[in-house]
SERO-213077 format. One record per residue: residue in one letter; x, y, z of N, C-alpha, C in turn. Coordinates in nm, 4 decimals. Example, Ala and Ser with C-alpha at 12.3 -4.5 7.8 and 13.67 -1.06 7.14 Angstrom:
BEGIN
+---+----------+----------+----------+----------+----------+----------+----------+----------+----------+
! r !      npx !      npy !      npz !     capx !     capy !     capz !      cpx !      cpy !      cpz !
+---+----------+----------+----------+----------+----------+----------+----------+----------+----------+
! A !   1.3190 !  -0.5690 !   0.7800 !   1.2300 !  -0.4500 !   0.7800 !   1.3200 !  -0.3300 !   0.7800 !
! S !   1.2850 !  -0.2250 !   0.7080 !   1.3670 !  -0.1060 !   0.7140 !   1.2900 !   0.0030 !   0.7870 !
+---+----------+----------+----------+----------+----------+----------+----------+----------+----------+
This chain:
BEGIN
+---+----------+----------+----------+----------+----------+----------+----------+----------+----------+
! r !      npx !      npy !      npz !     capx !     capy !     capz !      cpx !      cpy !      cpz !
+---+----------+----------+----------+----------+----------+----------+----------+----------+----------+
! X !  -0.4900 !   1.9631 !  -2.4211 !  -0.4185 !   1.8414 !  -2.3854 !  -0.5180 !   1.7423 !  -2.3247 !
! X !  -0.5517 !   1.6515 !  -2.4034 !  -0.6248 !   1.5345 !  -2.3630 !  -0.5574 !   1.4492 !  -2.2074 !
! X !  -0.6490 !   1.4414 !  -2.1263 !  -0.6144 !   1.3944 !  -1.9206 !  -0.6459 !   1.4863 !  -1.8558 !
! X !  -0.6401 !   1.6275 !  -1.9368 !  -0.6238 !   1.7349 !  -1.8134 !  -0.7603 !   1.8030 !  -1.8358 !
! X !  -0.8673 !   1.8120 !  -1.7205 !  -0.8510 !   1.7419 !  -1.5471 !  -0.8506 !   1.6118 !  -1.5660 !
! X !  -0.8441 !   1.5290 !  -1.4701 !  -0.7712 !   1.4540 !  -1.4237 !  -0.9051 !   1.4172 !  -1.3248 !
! X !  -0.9804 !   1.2967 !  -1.3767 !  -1.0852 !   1.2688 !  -1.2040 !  -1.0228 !   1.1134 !  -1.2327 !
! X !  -0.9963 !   1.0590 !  -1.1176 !  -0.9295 !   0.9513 !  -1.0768 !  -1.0227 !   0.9525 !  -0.9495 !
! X !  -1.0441 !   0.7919 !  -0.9809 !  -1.1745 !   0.7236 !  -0.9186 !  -1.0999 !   0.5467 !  -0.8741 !
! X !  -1.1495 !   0.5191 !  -0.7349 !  -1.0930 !   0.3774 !  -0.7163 !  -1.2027 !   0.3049 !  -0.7460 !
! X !  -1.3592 !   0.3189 !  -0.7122 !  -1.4141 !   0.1885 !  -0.7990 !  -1.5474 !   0.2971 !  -0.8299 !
! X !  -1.5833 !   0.2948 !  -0.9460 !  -1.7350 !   0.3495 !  -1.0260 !  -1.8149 !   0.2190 !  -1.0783 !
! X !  -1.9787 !   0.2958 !  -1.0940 !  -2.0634 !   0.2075 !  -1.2211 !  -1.9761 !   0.1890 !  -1.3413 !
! X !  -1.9510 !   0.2837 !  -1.3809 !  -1.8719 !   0.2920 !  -1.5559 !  -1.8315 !   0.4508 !  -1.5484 !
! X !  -1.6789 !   0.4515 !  -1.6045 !  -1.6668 !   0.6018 !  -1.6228 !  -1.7003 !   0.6575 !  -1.7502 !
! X !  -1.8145 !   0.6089 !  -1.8036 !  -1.9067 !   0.6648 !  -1.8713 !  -1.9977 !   0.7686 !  -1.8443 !
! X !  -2.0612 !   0.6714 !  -1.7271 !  -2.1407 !   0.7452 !  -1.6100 !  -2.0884 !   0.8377 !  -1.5598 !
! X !  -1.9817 !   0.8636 !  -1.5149 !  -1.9239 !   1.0077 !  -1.4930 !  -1.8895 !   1.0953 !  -1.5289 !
! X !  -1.8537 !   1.0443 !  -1.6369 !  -1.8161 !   1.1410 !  -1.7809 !  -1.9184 !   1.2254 !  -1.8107 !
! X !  -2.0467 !   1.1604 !  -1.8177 !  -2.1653 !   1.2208 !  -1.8997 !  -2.2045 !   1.3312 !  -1.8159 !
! X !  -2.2389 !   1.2694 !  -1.6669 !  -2.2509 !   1.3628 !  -1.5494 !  -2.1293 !   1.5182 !  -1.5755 !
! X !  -1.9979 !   1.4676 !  -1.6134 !  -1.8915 !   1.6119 !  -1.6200 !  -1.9707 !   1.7028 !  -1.7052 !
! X !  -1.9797 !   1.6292 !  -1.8281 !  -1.9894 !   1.6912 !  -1.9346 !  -2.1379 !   1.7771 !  -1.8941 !
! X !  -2.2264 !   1.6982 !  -1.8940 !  -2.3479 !   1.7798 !  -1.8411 !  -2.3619 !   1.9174 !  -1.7520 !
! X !  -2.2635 !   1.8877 !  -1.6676 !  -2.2148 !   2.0023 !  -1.5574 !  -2.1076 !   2.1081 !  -1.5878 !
! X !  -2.0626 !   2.0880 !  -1.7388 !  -1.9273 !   2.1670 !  -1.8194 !  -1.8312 !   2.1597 !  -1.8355 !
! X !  -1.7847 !   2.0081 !  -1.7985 !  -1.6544 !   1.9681 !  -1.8427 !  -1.6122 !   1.9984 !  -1.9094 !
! X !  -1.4776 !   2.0329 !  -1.9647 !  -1.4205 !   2.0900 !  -2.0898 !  -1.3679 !   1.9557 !  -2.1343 !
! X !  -1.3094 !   1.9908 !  -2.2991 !  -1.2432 !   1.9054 !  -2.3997 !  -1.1733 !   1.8568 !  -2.3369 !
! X !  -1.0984 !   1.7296 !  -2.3516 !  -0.9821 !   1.6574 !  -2.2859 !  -1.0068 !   1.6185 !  -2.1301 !
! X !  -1.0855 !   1.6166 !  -2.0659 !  -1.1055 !   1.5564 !  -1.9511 !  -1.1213 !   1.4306 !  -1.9330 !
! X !  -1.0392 !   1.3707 !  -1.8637 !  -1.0234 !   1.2513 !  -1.8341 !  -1.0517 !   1.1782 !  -1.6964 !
! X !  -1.1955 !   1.0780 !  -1.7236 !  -1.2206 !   1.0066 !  -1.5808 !  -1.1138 !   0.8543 !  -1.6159 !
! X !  -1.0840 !   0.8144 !  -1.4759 !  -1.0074 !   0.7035 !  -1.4752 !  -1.0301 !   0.6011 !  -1.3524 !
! X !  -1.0696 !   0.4840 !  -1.3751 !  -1.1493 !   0.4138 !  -1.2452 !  -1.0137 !   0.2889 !  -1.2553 !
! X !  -1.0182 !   0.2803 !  -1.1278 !  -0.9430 !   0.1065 !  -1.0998 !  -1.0513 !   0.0303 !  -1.1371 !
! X !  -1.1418 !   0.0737 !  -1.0982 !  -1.2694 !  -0.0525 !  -1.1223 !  -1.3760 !  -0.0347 !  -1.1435 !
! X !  -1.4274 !  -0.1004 !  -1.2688 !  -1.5762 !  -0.0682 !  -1.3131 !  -1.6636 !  -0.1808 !  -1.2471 !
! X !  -1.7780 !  -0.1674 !  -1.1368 !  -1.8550 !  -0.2241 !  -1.1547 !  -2.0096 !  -0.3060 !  -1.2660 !
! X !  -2.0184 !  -0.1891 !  -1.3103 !  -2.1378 !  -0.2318 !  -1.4644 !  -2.0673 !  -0.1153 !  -1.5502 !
! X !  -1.9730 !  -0.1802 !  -1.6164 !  -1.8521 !  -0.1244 !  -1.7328 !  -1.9611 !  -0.2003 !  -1.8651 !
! X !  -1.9469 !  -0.0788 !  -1.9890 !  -2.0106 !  -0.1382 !  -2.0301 !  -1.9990 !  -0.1334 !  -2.2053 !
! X !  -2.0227 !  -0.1862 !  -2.2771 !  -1.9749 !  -0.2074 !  -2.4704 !  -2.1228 !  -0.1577 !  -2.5515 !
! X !  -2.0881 !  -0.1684 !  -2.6699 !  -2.2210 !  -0.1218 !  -2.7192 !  -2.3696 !  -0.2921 !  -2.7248 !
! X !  -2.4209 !  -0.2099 !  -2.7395 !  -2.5669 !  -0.3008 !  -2.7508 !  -2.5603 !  -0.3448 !  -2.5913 !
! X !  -2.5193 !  -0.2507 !  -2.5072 !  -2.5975 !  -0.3068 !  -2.3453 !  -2.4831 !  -0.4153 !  -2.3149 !
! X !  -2.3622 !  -0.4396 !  -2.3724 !  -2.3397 !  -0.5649 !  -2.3625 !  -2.2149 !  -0.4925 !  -2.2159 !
! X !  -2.2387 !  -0.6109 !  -2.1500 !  -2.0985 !  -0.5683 !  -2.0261 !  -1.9771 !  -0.6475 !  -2.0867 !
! X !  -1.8603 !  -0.4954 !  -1.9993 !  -1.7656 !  -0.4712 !  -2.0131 !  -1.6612 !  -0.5466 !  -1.8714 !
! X !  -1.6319 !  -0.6390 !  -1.8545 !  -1.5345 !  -0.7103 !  -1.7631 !  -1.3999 !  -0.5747 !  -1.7096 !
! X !  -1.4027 !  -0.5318 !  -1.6278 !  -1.3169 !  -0.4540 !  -1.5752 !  -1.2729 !  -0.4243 !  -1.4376 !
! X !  -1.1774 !  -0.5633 !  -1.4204 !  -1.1742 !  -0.5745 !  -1.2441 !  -1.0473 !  -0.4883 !  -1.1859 !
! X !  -1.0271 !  -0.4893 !  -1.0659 !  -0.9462 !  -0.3996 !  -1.0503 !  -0.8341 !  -0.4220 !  -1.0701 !
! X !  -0.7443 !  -0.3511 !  -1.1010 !  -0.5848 !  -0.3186 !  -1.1080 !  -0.5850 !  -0.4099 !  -1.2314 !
! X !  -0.6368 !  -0.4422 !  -1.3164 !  -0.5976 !  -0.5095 !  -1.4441 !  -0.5973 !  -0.4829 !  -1.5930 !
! X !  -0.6623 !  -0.3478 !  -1.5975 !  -0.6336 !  -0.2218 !  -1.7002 !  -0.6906 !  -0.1073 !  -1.6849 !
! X !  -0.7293 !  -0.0396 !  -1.8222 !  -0.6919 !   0.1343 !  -1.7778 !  -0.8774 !   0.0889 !  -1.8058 !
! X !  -0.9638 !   0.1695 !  -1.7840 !  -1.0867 !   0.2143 !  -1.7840 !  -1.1219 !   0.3408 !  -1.7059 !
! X !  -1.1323 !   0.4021 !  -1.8947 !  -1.1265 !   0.5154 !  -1.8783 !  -1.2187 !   0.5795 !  -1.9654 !
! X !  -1.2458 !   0.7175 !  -1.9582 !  -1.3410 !   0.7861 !  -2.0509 !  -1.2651 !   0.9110 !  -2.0691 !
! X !  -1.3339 !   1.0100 !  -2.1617 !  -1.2633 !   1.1223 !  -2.2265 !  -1.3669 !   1.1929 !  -2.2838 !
! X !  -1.3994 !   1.2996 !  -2.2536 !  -1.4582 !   1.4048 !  -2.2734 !  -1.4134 !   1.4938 !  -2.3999 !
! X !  -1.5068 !   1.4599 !  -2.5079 !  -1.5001 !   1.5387 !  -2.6489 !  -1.6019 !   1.6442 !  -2.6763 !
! X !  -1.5406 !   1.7443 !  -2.7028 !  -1.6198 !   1.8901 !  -2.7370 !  -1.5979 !   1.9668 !  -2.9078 !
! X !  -1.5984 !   1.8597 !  -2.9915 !  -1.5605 !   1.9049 !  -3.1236 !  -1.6629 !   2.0639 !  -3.1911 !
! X !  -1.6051 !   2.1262 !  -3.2230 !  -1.7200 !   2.2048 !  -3.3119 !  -1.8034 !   2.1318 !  -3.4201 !
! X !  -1.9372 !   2.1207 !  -3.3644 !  -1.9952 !   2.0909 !  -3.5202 !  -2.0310 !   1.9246 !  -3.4892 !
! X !  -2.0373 !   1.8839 !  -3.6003 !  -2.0426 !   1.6926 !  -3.5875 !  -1.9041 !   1.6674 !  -3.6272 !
! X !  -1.8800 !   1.5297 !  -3.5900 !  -1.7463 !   1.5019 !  -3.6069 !  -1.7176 !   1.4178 !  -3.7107 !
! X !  -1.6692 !   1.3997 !  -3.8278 !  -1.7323 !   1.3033 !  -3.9270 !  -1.6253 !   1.1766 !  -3.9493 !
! X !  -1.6767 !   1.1003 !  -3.9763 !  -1.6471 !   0.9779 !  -4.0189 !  -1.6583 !   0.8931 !  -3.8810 !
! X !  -1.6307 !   0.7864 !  -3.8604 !  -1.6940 !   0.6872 !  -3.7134 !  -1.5995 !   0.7034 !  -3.5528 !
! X !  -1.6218 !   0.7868 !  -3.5448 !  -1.5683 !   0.8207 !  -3.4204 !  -1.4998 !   0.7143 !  -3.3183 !
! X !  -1.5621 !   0.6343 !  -3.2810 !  -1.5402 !   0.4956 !  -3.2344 !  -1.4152 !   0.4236 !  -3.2755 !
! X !  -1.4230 !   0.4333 !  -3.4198 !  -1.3162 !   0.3492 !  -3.5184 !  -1.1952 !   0.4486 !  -3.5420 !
! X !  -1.2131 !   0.5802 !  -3.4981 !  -1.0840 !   0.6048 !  -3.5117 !  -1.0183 !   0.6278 !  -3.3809 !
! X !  -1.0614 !   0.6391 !  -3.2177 !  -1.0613 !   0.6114 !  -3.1495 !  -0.9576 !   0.4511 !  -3.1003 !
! X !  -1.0477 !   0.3942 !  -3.1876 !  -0.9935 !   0.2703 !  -3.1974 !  -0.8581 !   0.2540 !  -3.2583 !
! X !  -0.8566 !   0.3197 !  -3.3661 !  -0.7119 !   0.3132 !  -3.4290 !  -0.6028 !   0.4034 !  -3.3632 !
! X !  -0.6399 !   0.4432 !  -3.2903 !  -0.5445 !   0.4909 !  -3.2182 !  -0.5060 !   0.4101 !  -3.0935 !
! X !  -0.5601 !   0.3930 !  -3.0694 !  -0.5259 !   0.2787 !  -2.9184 !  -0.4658 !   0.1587 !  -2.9763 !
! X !  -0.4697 !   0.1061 !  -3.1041 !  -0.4037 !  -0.0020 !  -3.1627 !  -0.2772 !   0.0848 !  -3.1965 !
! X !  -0.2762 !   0.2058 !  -3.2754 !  -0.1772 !   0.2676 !  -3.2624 !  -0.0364 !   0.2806 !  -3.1414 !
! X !  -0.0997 !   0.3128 !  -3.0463 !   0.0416 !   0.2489 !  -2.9101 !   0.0387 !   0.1847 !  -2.9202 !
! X !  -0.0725 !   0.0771 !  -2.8411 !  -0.0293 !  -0.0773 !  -2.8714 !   0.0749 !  -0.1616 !  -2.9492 !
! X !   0.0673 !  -0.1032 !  -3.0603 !   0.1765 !  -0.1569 !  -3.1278 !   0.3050 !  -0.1537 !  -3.1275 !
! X !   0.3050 !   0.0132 !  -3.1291 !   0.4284 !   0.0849 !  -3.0972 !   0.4894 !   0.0619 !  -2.9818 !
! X !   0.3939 !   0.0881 !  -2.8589 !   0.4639 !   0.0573 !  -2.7495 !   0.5040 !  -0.0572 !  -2.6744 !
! X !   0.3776 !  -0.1597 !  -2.6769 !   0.4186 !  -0.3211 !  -2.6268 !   0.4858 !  -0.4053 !  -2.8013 !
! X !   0.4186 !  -0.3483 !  -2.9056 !   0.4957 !  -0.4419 !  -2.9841 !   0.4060 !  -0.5823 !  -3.0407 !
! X !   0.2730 !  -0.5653 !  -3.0395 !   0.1936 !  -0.6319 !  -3.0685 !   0.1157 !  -0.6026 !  -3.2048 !
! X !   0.0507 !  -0.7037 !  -3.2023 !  -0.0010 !  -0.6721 !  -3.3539 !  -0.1469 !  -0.6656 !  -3.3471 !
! X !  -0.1821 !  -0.5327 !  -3.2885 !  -0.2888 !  -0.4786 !  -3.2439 !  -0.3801 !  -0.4459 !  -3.3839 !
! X !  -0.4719 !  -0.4687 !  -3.4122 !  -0.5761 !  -0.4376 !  -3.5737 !  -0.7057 !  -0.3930 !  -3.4747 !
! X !  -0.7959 !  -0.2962 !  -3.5377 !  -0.9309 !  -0.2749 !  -3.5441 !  -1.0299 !  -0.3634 !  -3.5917 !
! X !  -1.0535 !  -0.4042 !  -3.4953 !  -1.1973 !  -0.4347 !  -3.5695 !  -1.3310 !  -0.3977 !  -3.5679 !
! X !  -1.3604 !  -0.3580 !  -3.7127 !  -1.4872 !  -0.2803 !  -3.6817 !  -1.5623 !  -0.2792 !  -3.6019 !
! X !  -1.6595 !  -0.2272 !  -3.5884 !  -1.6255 !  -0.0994 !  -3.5280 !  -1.5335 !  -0.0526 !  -3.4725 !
! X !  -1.5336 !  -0.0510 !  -3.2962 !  -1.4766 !  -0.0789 !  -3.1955 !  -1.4036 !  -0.1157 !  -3.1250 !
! X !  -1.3357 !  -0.2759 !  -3.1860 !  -1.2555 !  -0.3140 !  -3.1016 !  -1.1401 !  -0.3279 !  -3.1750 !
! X !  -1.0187 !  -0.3393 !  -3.0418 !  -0.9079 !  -0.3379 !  -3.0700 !  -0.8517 !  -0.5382 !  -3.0644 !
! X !  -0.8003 !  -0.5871 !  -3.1123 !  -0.7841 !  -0.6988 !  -3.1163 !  -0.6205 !  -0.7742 !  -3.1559 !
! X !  -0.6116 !  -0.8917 !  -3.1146 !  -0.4415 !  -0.9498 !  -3.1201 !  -0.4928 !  -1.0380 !  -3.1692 !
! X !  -0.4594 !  -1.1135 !  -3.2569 !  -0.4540 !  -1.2765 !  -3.2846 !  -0.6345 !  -1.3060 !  -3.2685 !
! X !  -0.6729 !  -1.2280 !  -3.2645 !  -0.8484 !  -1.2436 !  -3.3233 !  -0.9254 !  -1.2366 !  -3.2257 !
! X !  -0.8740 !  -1.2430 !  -3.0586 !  -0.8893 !  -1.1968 !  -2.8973 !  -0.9192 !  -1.0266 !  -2.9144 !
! X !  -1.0169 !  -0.9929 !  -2.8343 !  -1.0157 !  -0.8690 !  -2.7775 !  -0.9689 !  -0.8154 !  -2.6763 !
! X !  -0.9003 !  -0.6847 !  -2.7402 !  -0.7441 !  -0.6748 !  -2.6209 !  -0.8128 !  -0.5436 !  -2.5346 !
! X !  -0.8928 !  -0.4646 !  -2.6169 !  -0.9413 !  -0.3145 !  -2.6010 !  -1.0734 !  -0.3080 !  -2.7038 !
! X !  -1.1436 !  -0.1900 !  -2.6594 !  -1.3246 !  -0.1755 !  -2.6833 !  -1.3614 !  -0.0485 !  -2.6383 !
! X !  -1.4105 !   0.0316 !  -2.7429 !  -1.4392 !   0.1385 !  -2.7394 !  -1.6101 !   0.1975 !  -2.7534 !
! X !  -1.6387 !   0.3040 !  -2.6208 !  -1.8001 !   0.2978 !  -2.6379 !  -1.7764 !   0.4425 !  -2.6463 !
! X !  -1.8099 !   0.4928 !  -2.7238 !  -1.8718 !   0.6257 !  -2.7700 !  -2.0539 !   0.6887 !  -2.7264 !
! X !  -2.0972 !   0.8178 !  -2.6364 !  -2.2104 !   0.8242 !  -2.6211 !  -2.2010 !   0.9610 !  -2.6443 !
! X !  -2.2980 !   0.9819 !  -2.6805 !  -2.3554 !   1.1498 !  -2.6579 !  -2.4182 !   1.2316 !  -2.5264 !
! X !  -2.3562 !   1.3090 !  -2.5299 !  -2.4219 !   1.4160 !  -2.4064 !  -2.4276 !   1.5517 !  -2.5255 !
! X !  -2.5114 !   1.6188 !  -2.4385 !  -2.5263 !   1.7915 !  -2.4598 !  -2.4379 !   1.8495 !  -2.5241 !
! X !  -2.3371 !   1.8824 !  -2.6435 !  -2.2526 !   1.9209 !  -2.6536 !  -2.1494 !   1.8580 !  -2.6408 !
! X !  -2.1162 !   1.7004 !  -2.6550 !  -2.0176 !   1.6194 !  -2.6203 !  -2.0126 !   1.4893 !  -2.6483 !
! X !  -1.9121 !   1.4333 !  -2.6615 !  -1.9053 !   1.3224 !  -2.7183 !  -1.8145 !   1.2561 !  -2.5730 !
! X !  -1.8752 !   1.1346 !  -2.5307 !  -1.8090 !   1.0418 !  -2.4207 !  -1.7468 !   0.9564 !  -2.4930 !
! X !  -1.6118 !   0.9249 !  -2.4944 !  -1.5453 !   0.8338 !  -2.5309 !  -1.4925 !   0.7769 !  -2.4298 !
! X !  -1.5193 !   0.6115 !  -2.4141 !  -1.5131 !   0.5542 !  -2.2701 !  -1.4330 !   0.4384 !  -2.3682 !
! X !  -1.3135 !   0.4038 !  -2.2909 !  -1.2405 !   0.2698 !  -2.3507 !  -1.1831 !   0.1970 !  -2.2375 !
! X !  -1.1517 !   0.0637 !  -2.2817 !  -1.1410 !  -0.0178 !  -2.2259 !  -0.9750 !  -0.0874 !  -2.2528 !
! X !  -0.8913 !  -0.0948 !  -2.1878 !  -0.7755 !  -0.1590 !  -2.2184 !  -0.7383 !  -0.3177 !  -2.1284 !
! X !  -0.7446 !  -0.3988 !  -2.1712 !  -0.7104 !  -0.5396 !  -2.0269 !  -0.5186 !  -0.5376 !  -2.0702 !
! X !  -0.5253 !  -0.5005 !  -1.9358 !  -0.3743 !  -0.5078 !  -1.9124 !  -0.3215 !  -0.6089 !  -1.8637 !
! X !  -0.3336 !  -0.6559 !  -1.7778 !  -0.2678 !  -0.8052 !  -1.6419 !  -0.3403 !  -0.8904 !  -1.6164 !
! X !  -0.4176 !  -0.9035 !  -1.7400 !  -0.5463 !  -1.0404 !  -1.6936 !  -0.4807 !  -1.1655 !  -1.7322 !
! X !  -0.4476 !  -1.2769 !  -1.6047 !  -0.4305 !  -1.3955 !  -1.6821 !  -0.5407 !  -1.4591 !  -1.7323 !
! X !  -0.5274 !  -1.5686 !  -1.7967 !  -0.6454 !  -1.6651 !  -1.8670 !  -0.7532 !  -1.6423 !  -1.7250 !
! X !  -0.7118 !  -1.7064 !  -1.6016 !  -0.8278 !  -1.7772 !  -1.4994 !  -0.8486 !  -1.5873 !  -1.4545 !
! X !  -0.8181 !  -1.5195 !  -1.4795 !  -0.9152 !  -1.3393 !  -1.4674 !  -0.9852 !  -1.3824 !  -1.5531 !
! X !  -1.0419 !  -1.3954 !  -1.6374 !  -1.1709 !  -1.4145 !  -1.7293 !  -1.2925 !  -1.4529 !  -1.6714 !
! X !  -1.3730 !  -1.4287 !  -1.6897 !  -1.4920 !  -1.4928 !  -1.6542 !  -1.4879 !  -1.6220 !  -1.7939 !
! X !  -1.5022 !  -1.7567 !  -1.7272 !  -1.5194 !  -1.8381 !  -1.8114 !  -1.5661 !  -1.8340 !  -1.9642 !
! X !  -1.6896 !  -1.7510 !  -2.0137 !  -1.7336 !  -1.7242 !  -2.1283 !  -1.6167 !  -1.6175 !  -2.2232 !
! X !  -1.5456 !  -1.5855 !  -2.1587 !  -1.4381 !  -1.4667 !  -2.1951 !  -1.3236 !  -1.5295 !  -2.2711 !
! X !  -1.2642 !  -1.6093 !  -2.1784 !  -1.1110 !  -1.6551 !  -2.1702 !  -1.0824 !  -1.7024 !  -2.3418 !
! X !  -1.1879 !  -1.7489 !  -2.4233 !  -1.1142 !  -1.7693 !  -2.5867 !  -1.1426 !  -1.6413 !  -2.6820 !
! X !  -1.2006 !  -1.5811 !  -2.5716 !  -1.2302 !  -1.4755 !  -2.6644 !  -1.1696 !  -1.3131 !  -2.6488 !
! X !  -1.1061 !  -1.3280 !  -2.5237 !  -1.0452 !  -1.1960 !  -2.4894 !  -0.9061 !  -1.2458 !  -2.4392 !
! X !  -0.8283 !  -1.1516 !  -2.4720 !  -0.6681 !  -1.1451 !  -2.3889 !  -0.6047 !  -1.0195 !  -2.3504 !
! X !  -0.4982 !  -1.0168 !  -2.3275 !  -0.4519 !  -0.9097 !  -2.2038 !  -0.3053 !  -0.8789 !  -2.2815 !
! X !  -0.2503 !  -0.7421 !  -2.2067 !  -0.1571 !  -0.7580 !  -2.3195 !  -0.0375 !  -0.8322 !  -2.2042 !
! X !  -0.0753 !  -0.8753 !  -2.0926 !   0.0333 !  -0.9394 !  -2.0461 !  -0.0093 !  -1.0904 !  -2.1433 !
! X !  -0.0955 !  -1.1540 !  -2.1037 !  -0.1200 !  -1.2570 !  -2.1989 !  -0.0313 !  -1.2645 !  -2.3659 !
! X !  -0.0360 !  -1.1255 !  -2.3836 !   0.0287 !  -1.1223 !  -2.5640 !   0.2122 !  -1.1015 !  -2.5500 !
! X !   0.2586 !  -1.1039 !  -2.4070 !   0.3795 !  -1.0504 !  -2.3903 !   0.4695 !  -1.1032 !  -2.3253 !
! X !   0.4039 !  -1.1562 !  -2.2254 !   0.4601 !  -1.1920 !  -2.0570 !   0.5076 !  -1.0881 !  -1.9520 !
! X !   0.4591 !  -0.9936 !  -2.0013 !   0.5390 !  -0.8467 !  -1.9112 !   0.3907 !  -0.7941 !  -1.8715 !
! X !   0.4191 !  -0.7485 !  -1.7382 !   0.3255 !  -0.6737 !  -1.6764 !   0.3957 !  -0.5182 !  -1.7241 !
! X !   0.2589 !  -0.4361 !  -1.7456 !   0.3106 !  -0.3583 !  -1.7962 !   0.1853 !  -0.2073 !  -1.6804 !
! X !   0.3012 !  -0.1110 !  -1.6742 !   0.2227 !   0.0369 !  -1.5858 !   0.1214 !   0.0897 !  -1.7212 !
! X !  -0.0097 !   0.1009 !  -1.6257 !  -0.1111 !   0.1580 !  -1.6473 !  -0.0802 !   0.2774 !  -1.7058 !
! X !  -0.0395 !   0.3599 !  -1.6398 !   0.0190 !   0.5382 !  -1.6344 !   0.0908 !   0.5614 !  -1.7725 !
! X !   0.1882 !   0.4883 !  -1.7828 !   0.2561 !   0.4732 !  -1.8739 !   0.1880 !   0.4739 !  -1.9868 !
! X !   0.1414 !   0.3459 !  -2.0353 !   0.0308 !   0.3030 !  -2.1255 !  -0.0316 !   0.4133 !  -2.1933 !
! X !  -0.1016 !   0.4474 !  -2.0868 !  -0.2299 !   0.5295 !  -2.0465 !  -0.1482 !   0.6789 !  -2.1675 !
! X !  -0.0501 !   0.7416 !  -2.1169 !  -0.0059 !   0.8549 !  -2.1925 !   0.0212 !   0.8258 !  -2.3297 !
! X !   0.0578 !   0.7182 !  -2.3543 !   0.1003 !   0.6933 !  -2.4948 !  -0.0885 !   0.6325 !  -2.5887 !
! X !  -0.1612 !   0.6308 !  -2.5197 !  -0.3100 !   0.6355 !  -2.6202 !  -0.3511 !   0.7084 !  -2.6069 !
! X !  -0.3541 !   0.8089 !  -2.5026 !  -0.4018 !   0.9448 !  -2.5092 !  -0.3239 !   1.0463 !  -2.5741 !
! X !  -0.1854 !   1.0290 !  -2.6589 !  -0.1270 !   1.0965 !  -2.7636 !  -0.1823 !   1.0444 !  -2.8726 !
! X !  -0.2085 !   0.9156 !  -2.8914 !  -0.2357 !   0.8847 !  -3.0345 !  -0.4114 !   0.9079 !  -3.0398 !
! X !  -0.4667 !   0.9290 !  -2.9523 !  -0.6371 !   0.9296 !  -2.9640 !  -0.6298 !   1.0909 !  -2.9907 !
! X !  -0.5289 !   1.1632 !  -2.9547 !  -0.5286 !   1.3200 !  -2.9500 !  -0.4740 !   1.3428 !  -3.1135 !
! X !  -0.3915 !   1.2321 !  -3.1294 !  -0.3218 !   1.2295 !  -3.3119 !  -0.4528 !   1.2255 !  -3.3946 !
! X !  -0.5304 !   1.1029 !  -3.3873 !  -0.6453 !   1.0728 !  -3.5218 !  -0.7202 !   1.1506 !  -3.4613 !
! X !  -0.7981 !   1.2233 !  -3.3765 !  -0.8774 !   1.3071 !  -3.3336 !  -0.8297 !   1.4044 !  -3.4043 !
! X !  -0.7395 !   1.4685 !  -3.4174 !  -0.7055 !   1.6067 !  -3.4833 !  -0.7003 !   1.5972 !  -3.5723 !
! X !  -0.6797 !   1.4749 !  -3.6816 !  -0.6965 !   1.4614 !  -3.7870 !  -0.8352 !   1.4036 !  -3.8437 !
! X !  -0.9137 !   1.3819 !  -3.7629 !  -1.0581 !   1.3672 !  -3.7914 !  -1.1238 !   1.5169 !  -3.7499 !
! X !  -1.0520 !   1.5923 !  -3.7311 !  -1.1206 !   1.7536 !  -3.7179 !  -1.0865 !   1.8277 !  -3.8389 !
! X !  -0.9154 !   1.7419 !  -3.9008 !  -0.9008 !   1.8239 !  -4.0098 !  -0.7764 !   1.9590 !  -3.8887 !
! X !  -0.7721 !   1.9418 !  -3.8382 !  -0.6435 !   1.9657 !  -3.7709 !  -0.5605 !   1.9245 !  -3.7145 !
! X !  -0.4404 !   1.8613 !  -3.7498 !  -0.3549 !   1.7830 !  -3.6875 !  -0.3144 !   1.8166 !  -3.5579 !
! X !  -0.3328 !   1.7496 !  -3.4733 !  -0.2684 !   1.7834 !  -3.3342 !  -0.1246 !   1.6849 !  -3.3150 !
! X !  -0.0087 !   1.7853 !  -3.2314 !   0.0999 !   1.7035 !  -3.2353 !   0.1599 !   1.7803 !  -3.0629 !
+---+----------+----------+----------+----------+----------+----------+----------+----------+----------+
């Protein structure tokens, strides 16, 4: 069951960074770090990740597949988090390649995939309650929130269980075993 353990963190570097540290130390499959707040949160190519507090989920997940895992890990990751999204707020959440999850051509969610020892870090990013002026100026046409896509503030927790079923759905079917 993808969450369980359970490290819940009020402010980290990136729960990347912690993740890797679990995993290194023997974290098992499905472990889940979860920060209110990333200080240097971060996307691929070095690029930072905006993640202030109480305004979405930033989180990572600890993968232990047998073997290599094939096809783009990231992107199906991704399709799963567009997967609730949709289902659950009702948006019209798409992938975009790689990585990101996107509404109306805004980035809603962003997925960083790293390697450790035996493990795959899957660290994602969800903006939940950001209005426009939460942005850092360079942001605001280019990212949105799903309160922005809704008008509803919506629970983290909540959220949070319904992408960690569907990241546990295409994961099992990118093993070639369906998980349900």
């Amino acid at each position: 069951m993808f969450g369980v353990p359970l490290y819940r963190y009020h402010t980290v570097t990136s729960t990347n960074d912690v993740a890797l540290r679990l995993a290194e130390e023997g974290a098992p499959e499905g472990t889940l770090v979860l920060a209110d707040e990333q200080t240097e949160g971060r996307g691929r190519w070095g690029r930072s990740w905006h993640s202030p507090e109480g305004k979405g989920i930033w989180a990572s997940l600890i993968l232990r597949p047998e073997g290599e895992v094939g096809g783009d890990l990231s992107s199906w990751i991704a399709l799963g988090i567009a997967r609730a999204l949709r289902e659950v707020a009702g948006v019209e959440a798409e992938v975009k390649f790689p990585n990101d999850v996107t509404v109306g051509g805004r980035k809603l969610a962003g997925v960083l995939v790293e390697r450790s020892t035996g493990a795959y870090i899957v660290g994602f990013g969800v903006n939940l309650l950001q209005r426009r002026e939460d942005f850092p100026p360079e942001l605001r046409e280019v990212a949105t929130s799903l309160f922005l896509e809704t008008g509803k503030d919506w629970d983290a927790e909540d959220l949070l269980r319904e992408i960690l079923e569907r990241i546990e759905e295409v994961y099992g079917r990118l093993r070639g075993s369906p998980r349900s």
